[in-house]
C-alpha positions in Angstrom: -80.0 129.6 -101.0 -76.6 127.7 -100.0 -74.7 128.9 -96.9 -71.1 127.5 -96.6 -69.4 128.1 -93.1 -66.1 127.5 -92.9 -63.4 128.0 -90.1 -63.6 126.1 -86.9 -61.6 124.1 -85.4 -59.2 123.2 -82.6 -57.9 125.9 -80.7 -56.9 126.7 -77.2 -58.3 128.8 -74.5 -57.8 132.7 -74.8 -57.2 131.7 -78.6 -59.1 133.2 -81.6 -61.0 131.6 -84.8 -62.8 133.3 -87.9 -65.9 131.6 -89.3 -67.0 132.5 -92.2 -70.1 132.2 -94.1 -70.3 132.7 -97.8 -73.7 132.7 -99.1 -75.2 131.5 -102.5 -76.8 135.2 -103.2 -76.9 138.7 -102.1 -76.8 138.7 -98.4 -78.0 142.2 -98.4 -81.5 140.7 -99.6 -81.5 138.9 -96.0 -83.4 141.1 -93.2 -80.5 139.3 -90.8 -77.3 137.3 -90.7 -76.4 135.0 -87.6 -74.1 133.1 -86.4 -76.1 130.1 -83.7 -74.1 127.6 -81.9 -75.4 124.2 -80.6 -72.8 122.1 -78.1 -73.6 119.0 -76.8 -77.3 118.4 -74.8 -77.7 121.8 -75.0 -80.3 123.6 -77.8 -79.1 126.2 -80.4 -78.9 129.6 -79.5 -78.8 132.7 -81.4 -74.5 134.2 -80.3 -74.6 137.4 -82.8 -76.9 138.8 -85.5 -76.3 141.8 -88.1 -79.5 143.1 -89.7 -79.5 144.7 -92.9 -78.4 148.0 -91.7 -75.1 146.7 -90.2 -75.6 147.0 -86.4 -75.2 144.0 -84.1 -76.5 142.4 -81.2 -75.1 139.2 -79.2 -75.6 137.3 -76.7 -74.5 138.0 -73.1 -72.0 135.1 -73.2 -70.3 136.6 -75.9 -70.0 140.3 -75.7 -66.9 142.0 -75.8 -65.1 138.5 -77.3 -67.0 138.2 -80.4 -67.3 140.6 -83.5 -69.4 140.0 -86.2 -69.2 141.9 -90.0 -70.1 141.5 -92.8 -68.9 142.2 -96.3 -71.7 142.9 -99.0 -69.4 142.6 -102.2 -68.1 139.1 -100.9 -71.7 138.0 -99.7 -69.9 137.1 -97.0 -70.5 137.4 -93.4 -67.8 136.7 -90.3 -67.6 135.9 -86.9 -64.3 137.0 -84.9 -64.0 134.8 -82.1 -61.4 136.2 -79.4 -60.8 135.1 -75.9 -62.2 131.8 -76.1 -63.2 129.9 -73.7 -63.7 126.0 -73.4 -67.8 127.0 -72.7 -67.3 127.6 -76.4 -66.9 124.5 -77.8 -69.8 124.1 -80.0 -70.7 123.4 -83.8 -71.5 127.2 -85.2 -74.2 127.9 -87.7 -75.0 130.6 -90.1 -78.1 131.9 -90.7 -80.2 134.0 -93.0 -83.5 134.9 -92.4 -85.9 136.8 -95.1 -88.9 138.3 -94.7 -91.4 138.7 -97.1 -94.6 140.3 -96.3 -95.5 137.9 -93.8 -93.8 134.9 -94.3 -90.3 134.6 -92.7 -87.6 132.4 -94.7 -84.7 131.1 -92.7 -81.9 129.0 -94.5 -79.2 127.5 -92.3 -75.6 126.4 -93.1 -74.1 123.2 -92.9 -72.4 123.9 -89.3 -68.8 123.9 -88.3 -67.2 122.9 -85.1 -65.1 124.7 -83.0 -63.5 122.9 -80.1 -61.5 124.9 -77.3 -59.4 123.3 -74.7 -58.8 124.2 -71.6 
């Protein structure tokens, strides 16, 4: 499984970015799609997630800013990024996890950064 995110990249504060992550297969054979961030010193940490069924969590920092979708047909899934703020700045990764039985796959893109100044 290959995940290619694409889309970061310098941007001011208050202005918007679209990552996007195409994957290699089906995303709908993934339980879950994420998008985690990682900045500097800090560990990663899950921002939003879209199961199978298409609803959406994210995290607390995010709400309200950030929209995730995804688009079956493309096996593609985005993250809208509105609002920004320089807190931000981090290199984004997409994720897919599987579940199968009881084993748990999780396959991880390449990462793309996304800088916002202040």
């Amino acid at each position: 499984v290959q995940l290619q995110a694409s889309g970061g990249g310098l941007v001011r504060a208050g202005g918007s970015l679209r990552l996007s992550c195409a994957a290699s297969e089906s995303i709908f054979s993934f339980n879950v799609m994420g998008w985690y961030r990682q900045a500097p010193g800090k560990q990663r940490e899950l921002v939003a997630a879209i199961p199978r069924d298409g609803s959406t969590n994210y995290a607390d920092s995010v709400k309200g800013r950030f929209t995730i979708s995804r688009d079956n047909a493309k096996n593609t899934v985005y993250l809208q990024m509105n609002s920004l703020k320089p807190e931000d700045t981090a290199v984004y990764y997409c994720n897919a996890r599987r579940v199968v039985v009881t084993f748990t796959y999780e396959y991880w893109g390449q990462g793309t950064q996304v800088t916002v100044s202040s």
